[in-house]
C-alpha positions as CSV (number, residue, x, y, z in Angstrom):
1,X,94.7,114.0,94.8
2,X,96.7,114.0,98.2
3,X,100.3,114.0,98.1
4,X,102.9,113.5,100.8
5,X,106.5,114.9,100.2
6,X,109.2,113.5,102.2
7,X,112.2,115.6,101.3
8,X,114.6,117.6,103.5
9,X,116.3,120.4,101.5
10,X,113.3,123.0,102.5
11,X,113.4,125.0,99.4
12,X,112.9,121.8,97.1
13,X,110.0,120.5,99.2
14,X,108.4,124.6,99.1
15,X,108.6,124.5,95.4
16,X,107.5,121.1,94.9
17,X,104.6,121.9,97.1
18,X,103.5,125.2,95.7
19,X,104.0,124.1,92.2
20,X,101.9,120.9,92.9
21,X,98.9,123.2,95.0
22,X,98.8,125.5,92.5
23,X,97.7,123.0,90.1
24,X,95.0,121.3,92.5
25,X,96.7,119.2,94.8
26,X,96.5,118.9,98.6
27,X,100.2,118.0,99.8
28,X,101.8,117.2,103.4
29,X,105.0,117.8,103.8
30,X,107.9,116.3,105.9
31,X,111.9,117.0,106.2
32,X,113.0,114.0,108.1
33,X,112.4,110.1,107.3
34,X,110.6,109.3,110.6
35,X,108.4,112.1,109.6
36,X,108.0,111.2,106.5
37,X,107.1,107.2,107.3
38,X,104.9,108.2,109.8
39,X,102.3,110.4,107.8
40,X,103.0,107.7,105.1
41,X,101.9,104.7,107.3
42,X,99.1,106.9,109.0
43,X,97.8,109.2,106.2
44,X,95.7,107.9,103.0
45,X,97.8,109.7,100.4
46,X,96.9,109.2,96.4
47,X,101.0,109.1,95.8
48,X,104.4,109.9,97.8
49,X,107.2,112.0,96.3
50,X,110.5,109.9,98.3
51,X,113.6,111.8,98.8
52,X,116.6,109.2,99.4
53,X,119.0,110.5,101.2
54,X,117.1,111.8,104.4
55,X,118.0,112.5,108.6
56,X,117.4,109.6,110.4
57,X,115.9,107.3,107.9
58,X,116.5,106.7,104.2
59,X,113.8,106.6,101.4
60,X,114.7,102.9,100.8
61,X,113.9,101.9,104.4
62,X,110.7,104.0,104.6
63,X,109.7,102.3,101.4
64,X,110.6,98.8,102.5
65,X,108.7,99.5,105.5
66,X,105.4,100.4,103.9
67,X,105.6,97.8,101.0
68,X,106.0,95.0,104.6
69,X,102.6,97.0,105.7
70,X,101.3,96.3,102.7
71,X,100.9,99.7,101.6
72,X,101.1,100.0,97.7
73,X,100.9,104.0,97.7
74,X,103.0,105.2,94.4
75,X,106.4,106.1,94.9
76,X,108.7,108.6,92.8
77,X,111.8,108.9,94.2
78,X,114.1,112.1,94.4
79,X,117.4,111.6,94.3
């Protein structure tokens, strides 16, 4: 499975990441919400892990964003 992590408190998104490829997952990783809608709008990605609060963009507006695209990727949301 490929997984896209939109998160920007750097230690959170390292451990999520290297928990998550340790256990067979390929993961992308992004600190800021432009980033993070970006790769989500460009990338084919099994499931997105959504942090909320983010620079520049919020998780609700990248979410809103790809569910208008009609992109239905999975979302679990950090907060």
């Amino acid at each position: 499975m490929k997984l896209l992590i939109v998160e920007d408190e750097q230690k959170a998104a390292a451990y999520l990441s290297r928990g998550l490829e340790e256990n067979g997952f390929v993961v992308d990783v992004a600190h800021r919400g432009e980033d993070g809608a970006h790769l989500a709008r460009t990338g084919a990605y099994d499931a997105i892990i959504l942090d909320v609060m983010l620079p520049g963009r919020d998780g609700w507006s990248i979410i809103t964003e790809l569910r208008q695209l009609e992109i239905e990727t999975p979302v679990l949301f950090l907060t």
